[in-house]
N, C-alpha and C positions, 0 to 999 in steps of 0.2 A: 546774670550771675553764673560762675561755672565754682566746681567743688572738687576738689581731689582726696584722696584716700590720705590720711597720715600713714600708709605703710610705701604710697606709692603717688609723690609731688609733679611728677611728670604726665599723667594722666587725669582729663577733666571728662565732668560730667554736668547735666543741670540740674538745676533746682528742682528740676519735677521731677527727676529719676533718681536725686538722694532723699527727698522724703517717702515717695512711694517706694524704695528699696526697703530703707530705714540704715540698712549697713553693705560696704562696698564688697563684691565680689571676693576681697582680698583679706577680709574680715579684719580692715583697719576702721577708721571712723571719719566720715565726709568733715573738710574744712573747708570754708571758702576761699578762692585763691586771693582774694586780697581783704582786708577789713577798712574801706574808705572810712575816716573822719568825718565825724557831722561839721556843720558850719559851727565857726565859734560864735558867733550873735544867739544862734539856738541855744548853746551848750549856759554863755551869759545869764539868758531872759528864761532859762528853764521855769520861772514861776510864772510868765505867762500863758504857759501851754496847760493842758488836759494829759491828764492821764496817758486818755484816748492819741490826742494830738500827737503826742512822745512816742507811744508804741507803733505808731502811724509812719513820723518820721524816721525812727530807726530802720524798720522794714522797706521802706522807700531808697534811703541812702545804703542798703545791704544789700538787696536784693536786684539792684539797677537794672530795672525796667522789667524783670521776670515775668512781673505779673501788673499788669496796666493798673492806676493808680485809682480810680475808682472801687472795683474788685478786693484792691488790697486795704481801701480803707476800709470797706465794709466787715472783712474778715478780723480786723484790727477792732473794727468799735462792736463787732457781737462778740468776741475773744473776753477783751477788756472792760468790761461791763459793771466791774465793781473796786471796791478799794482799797489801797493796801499803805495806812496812816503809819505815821511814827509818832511813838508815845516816849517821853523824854520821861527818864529815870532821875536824871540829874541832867550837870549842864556839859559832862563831857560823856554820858553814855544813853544812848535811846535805844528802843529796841521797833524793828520794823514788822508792820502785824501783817504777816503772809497766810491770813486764815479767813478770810470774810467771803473766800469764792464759796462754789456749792459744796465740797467736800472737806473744807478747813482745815486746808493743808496748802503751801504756796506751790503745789504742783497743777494746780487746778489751774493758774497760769500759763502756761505751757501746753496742758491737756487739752483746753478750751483750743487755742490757736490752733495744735495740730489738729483738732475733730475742723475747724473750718479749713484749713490748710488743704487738708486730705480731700477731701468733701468738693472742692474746690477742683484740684489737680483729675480725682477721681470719676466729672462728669464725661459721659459717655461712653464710659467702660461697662461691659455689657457682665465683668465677670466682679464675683464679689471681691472686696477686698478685707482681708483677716489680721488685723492688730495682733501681735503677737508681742506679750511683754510681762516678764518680771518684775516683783513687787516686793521691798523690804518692808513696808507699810504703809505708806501714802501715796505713792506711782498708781498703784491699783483700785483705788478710790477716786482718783481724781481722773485718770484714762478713764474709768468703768463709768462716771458722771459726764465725762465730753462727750463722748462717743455715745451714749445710751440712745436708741432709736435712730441713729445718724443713717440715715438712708444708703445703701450699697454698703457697709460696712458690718464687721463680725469681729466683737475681741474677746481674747481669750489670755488671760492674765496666772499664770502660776507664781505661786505664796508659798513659803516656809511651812510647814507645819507647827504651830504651838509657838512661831517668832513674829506675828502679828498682834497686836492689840485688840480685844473681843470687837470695840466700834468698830477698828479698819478692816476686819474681817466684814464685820454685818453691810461697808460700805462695799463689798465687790465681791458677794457672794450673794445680795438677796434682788441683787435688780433683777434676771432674768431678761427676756425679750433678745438682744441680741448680743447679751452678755454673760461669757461661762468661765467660770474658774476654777483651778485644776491645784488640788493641798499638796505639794509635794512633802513626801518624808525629809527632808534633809534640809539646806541651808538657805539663805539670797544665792551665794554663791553659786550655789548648785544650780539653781533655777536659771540665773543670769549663764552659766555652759549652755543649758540646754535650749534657753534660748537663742543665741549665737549657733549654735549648732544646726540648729532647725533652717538657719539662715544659708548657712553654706552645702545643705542637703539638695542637690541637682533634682535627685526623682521628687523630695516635697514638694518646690517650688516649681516647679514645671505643673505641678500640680492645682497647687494652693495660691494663688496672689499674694503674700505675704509682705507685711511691714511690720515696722516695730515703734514702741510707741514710749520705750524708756528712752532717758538721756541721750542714750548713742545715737537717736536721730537729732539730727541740725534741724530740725521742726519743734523738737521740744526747746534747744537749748537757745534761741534764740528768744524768744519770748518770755526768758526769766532775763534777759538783759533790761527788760522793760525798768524793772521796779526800784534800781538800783539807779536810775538816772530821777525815778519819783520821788525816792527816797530823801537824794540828794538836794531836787528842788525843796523838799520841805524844812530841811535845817534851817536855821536861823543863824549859826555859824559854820561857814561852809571852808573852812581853812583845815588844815591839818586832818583831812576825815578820812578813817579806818573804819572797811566793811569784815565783822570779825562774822565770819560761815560755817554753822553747824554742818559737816559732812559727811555722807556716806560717800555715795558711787562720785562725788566731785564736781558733775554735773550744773548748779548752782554756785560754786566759787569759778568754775569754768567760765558762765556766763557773765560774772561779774568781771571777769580779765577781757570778755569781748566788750563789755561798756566802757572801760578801761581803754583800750585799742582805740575804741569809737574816738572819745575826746573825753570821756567824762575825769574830773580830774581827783581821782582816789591816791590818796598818801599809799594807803601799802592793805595788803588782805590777810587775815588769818586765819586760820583753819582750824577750827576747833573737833576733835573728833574724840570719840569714844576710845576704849582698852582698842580696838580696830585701827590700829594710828601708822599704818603702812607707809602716808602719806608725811605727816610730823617726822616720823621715824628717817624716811629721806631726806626732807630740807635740813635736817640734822647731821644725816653720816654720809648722803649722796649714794646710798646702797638701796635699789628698789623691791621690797622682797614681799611679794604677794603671801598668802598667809590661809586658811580655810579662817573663815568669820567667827567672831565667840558674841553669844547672847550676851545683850547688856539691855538697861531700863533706858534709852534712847534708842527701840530695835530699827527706825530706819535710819541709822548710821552703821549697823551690824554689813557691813564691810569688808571685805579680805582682799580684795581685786578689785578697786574700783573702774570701769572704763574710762571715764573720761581723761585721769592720769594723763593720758597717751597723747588725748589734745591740752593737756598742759604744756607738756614735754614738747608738741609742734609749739605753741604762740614763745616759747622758749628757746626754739631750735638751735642749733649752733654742731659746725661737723665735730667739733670736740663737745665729748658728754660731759666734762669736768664741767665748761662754762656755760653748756643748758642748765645744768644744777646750782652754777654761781648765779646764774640770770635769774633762775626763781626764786630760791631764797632770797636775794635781794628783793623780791617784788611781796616773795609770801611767808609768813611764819605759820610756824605748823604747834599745836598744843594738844595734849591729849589728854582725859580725863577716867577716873572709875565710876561705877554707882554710887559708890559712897559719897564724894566729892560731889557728884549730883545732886545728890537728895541735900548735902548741905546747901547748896547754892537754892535749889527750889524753895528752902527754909528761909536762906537769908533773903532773898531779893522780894516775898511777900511781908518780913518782918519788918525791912526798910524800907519799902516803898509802897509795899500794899497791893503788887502786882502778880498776878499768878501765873507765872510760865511754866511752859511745858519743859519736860525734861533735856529737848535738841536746845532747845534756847536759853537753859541753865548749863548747859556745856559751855555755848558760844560765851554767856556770862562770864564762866570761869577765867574761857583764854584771854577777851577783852581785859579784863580785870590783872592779869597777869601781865600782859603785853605794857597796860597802861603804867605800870611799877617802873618800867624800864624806858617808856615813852611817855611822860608826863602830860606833854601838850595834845597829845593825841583824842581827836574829838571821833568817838565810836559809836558805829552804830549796829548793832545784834538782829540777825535775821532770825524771828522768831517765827519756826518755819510751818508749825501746826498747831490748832486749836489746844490747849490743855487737858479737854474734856477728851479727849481722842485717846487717852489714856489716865482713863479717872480714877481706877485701883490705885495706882502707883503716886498720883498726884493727891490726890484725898489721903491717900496713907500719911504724905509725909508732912499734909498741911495739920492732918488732923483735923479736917471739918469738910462736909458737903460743896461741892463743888457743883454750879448750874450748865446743865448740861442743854447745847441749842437748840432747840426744837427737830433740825434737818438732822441730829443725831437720836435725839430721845426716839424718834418713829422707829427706827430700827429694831430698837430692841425686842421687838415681837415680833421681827419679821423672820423666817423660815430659811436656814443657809441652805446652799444650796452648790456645791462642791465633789468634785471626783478626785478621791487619792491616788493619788500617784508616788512611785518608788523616785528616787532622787537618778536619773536613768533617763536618756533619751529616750531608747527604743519604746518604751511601754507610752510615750509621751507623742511619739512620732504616729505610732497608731492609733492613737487618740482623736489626731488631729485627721489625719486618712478618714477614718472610719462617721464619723461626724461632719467634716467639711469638704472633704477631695473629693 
């Protein structure tokens, strides 16, 4: 398998030098040069395979031959180890539950893979290697749970200050051992510069081992393609189907367009995001205009710059921009929501049906629900992207009654955070890392 830069198509690399990088020299974001088709008999009999078997295969037909087939199923079935159901609302909208890993968030997907990925690539390196990676709320819980004790590995995860949820805090600030987290004053945004930053820093890195362990590695985003072909086995009506994606950084609708690519056969994606609607805002005017992020009650969708955009914009490509922008609106609608709209949908969808979603998945509710006005036949399915207990103030508020919280969260609450502030600023972040890990 070789990988090029989306800033730079003519230049490859391997699989084992875009995950251990995390991002290209060029500070574009690694694609793979080509996205082979699964067989169509697989794509058919999808209900006869496993979970396991699916995320097996995908990695086997992507990766051709990178990594010998024994190795990669083993990193696939310790990755994949748990479940990710669709619970049907009605008979044209289900919602798919991306919260049953250790952290209860569907990034735990992803996290899981790259800590065996890494782990994997990183045998007989004598120098450490250091995760370095941004968290708008769930990235840093589910990184901070793959990687926890992972032998030759050290991450270090920066967080918004006061734009996390107290759980997603308690989840990636009380493990310790070979996990630190760094509060910065300012935004995601912020964090997500300074993480990039840190990337193209010559004296760091010569220093530091560094990789990264957000979306912008093709380690995280390949293994959220997994659940979207699960998903799909599990319908009962597999015609007309629309995957509507709560979004921040893009990352997860991204990998839905490489399941997409694969063979999986998806009607159309939409994008459901928060007042942060940089992305809606373009499949609408074809104007891309990044934005500093504004707090909203779904904070990891708080947004301003998403990276993965950019591998949109590649599986879209075209030398005229006009018709990259006709080619994805054609494939994706984009919808965008307030708090208010929120809290009502978190209202209606336990009133009607008695289900309690979290506020990213009372988004995606909203735009399914809208899209479906205008596309009647359209059979949707909602990625409900984290536990509802992961934000139990805000959810409890609008239920108005006690919400159970899972055991792998209730431990938390007594446990002792454990965090260095930081100014929204490379430099003081840069010496952080020097002083600590170089």
């Amino acid at each position: 398998m070789r990988l090029y830069s989306t800033k730079n198509r003519s230049e490859f690399t391997s699989l084992r030098e875009a995950v251990l990088r995390g991002l290209p020299p060029d500070n574009g974001l690694y694609m793979p040069e080509s996205i082979p088709a699964l067989p169509e008999p697989f794509i058919r009999n999808l209900k006869d395979y496993s979970f396991q078997d699916i995320a097996f295969t995908i990695t086997k037909t992507l990766f051709q031959g990178a990594i010998p087939d024994e190795d990669l199923r083993k990193i696939t079935d310790d990755a994949v180890n748990f479940e990710a159901p669709v619970v049907s609302l009605n008979e044209h909208q289900h919602i798919l539950e991306l919260f049953h890993g250790p952290s209860l968030a569907f990034k735990d997907f992803g996290a899981r893979f790259m800590a065996q990925l890494m782990s994997y690539f990183n045998q007989g390196e004598s120098r450490e290697l250091v995760i370095l990676v941004a968290t708008s709320g769930d990235t840093g819980g589910a990184v901070a749970a793959g990687f926890y004790q992972t032998p030759g590995t050290r991450v270090v995860i920066l967080y918004p200050k006061g734009k996390v949820s107290d759980l997603q805090e308690k989840q990636l600030t009380t493990l310790g051992h070979n996990i630190s987290a760094l509060e910065v004053e300012g935004t995601f945004d912020d964090c997500q510069a300074i993480v990039k930053q840190a990337f193209l820093d010559e004296e760091l890195t010569s220093r530091i081992r560094l990789t990264s362990a957000n979306s912008i590695n093709i380690s995280r985003l390949v293994p959220q393609s997994f659940y979207y072909f699960e998903a799909f086995k599990q319908l009962e009506n597999q015609e007309n189907v629309v995957f509507c994606v709560p979004s921040g950084n893009f990352g997860n609708l991204t990998a839905g367009l490489l399941a997409q690519r694969m063979g999986l056969p998806v009607q159309h994606f939409i994008a459901a995001t928060n007042i942060n609607d940089v992305v809606p805002e373009y499949l609408e005017s074809g104007a891309y205009t990044p934005r500093p992020s504004q707090r909203t009650l779904s904070n990891a969708m708080d947004v301003g710059n998403p990276s993965n955009f950019a591998r949109m914009q590649d599986l879209y490509h075209d030398l005229e921009e006009r018709s990259t922008w006709n080619n994805m609106k054609a494939s994706i609608s984009g919808y965008a929501y307030t708090d208010e709209a929120t809290r009502k949908a978190v209202k209606e969808v336990y009133d009607r049906y008695g289900y309690v979603i979290d506020p990213h998945g009372a988004v995606g509710y909203l735009a399914l629900q809208e899209y479906q006005e205008k596309n009647p036949g359209a059979n949707g399915v909602i990625l409900e992207t984290a536990h509802p207990a992961k934000f139990l103030p805000d959810v409890e508020a609008i239920l108005e009654q006690t919400i159970t919280v899972p055991e792998r969260l209730a431990v938390l609450s007594d446990k002792e955070k454990v965090a260095d502030l930081m100014p929204p600023e490379y430099g003081p972040v840069k010496k952080w890392l020097l002083e600590h890990l170089g």
